[in-house]
C-alpha positions in Angstrom: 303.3 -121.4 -21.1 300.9 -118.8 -22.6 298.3 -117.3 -19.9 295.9 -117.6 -23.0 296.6 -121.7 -23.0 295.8 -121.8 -19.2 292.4 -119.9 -19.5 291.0 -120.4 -23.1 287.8 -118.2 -23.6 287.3 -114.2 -22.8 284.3 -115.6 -20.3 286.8 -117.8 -18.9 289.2 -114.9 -17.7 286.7 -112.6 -16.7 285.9 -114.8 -13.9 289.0 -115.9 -12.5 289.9 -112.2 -12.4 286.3 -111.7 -10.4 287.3 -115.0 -8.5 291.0 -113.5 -7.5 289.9 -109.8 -7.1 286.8 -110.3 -5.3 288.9 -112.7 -2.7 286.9 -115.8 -3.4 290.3 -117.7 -3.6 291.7 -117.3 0.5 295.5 -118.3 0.0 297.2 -119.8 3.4 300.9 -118.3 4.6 303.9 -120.6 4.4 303.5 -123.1 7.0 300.0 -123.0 7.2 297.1 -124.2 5.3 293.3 -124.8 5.3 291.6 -128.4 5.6 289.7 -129.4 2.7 286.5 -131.9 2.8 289.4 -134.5 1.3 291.2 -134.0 4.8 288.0 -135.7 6.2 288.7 -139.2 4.0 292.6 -139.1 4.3 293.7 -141.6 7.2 297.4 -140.4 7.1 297.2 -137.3 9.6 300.8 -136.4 8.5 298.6 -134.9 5.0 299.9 -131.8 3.9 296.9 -129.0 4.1 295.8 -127.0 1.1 297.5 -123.7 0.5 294.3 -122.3 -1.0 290.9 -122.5 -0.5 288.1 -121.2 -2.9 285.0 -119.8 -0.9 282.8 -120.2 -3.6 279.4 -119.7 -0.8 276.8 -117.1 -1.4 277.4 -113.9 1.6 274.0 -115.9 3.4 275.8 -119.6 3.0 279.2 -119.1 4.8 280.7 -121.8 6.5 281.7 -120.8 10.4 285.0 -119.6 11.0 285.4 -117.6 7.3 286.0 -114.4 7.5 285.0 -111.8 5.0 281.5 -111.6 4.1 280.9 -110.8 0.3 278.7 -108.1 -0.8 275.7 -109.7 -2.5 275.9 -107.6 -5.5 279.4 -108.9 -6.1 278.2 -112.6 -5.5 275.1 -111.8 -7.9 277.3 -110.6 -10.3 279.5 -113.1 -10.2 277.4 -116.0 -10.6 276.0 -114.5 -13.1 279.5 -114.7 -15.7 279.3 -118.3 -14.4 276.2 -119.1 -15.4 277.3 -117.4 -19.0 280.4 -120.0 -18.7 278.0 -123.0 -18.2 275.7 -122.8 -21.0 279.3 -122.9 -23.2 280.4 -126.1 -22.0 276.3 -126.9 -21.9 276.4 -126.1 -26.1 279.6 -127.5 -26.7 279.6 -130.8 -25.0 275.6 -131.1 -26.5 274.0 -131.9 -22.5 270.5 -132.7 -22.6 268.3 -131.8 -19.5 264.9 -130.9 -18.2 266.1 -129.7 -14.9 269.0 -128.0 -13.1 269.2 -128.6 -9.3 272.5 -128.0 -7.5 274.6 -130.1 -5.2 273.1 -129.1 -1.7 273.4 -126.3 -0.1 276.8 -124.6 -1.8 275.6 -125.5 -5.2 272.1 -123.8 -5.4 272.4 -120.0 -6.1 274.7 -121.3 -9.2 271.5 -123.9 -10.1 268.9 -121.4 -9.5 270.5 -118.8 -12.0 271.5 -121.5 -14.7 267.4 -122.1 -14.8 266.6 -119.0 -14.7 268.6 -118.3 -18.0 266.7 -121.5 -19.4 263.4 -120.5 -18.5 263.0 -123.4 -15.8 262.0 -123.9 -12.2 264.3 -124.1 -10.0 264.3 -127.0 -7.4 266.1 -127.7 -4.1 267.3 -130.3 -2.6 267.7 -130.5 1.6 271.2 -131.2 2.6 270.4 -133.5 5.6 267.7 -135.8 3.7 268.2 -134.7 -0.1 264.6 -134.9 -0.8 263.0 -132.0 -2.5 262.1 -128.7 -0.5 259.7 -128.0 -2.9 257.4 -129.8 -5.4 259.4 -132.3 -7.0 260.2 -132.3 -10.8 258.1 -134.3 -13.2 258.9 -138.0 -12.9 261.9 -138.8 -15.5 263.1 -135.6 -15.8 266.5 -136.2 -16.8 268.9 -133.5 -14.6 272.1 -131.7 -14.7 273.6 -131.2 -11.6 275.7 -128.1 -10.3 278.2 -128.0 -7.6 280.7 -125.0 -6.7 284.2 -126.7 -6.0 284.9 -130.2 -6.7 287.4 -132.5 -4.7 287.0 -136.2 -4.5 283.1 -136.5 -6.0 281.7 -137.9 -3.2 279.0 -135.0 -3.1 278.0 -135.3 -6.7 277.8 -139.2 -6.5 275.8 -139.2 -3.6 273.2 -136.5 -4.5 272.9 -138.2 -8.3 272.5 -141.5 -6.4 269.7 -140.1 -4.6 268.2 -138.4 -7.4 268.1 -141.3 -9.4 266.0 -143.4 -6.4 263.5 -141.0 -7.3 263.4 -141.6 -10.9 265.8 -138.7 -12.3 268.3 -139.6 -14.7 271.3 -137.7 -13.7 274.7 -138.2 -16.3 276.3 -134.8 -16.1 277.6 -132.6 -13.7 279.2 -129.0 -14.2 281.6 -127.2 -11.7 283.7 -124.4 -11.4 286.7 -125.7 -9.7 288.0 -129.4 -10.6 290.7 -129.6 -7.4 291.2 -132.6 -9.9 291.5 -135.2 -6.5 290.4 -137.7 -8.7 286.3 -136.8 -9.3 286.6 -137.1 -12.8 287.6 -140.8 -12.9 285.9 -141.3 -9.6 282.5 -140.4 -11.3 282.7 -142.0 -14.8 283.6 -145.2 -13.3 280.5 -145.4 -11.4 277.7 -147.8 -11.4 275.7 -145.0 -13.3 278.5 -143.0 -14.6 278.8 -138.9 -14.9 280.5 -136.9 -16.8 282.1 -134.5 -15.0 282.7 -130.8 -17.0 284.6 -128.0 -15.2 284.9 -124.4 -15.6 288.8 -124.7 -14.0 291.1 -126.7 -12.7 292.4 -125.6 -9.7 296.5 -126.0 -10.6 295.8 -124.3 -13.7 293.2 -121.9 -12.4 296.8 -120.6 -10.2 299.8 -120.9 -12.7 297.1 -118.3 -14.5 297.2 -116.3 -11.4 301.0 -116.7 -11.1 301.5 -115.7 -14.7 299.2 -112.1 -14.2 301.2 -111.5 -11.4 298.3 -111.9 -8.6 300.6 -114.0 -6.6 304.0 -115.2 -6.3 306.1 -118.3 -7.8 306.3 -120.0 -4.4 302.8 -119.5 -3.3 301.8 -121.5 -7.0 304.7 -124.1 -6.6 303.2 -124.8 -3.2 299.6 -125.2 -4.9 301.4 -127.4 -7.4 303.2 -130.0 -4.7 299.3 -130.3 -3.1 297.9 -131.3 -6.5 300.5 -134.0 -6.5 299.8 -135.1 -3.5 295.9 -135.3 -4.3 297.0 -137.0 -7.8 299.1 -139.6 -5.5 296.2 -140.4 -3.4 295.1 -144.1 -3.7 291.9 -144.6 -6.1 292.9 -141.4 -8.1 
């Protein structure tokens, strides 16, 4: 398989080079791996953990027990080539909003940039209550929420659900990692569907990895068995 068929855009490659180079994908050692929020809804404690996890958090937003702390000028830059990525699928797959607010707290650097780009204000949401931390947007203002790494859905369901209480139509979402654990069917099938658009999927995001010779055969086959097992999951 072409690398150019895993990764299909120039803007597309530049970040998952940043992504790999700048160590925002942590890979586990045989034997060992990392828990993922999934690990939180599985019931079978025998579930194999994730070889990889993507640390997509701004240096002030870590999670406790990572190690590494990015330099902000990295993460700015980053997000940045993201946000370039975004208004692509935005274009292509025509997405009509008034407001960008990200998927509380991981997805708000990415949601603050996008609307700066668009001209807009940027609003936040509070992870505990998901109410606004600011003024809230103008009632019926239809918005596009933004997440960092996708898994199951459950984040983006709940936080549209909420959003919609408040009179916000909410149909899209856009990510940049799709560990494709069945979100994507997960949130067109609900009550108020979304669609869900990602910059990568994870599986892929690695065979591109495995193919420019960041890592090795083994450590992708082992990312490969886990998306299996997420596809296998009931409700996929």
């Amino acid at each position: 398989m072409m690398i150019q068929a895993l990764i299909d855009s120039q803007g597309l490659t530049d970040v998952a080079h940043e992504l790999f180079r700048s160590r925002y994908m942590k890979m586990a050692k045989p034997g060992e791996g990392f828990r993922l929020r999934i690990h939180e809804r599985i019931v079978n404690h025998d579930a194999p953990l994730s070889p990889a996890y993507f640390n997509l958090r701004a240096p002030d937003n870590q999670k406790s027990g990572t190690d590494g702390w990015k330099e902000m000028y990295i993460w700015e830059e980053l997000v940045q080539k993201i946000t370039i990525c975004f208004r692509k699928i935005i274009r292509k797959s025509k997405i009509d909003f008034d407001c960008i607010v990200g998927v509380p707290n991981a997805g708000n650097p990415l949601a603050i940039a996008l609307s700066e780009k668009y001209g807009l204000q940027p609003h936040l949401l509070d992870k505990g209550t998901l109410n606004f931390t600011d003024r809230c947007p103008p009632q019926g203002s239809r918005i596009l929420l933004i997440e960092n790494v996708t898994t199951m859905g459950h984040s983006a369901l709940q936080t549209a659900a909420a959003l919609r209480l408040e009179g916000h139509p909410v149909s899209d979402v856009c990510t940049v990692i799709d560990w494709e654990a069945g979100a994507e069917r997960r949130l067109r099938e609900a009550p108020f569907p979304l669609n869900l658009h990602s910059l990568f999927k994870a599986n892929k995001l690695v065979q591109f990895y495995e193919r420019t010779g960041y890592v090795s055969t083994s450590f992708a086959e082992r990312v490969a068995d886990f998306s299996l097992f997420l596809r296998g999951l009931p409700g996929y």
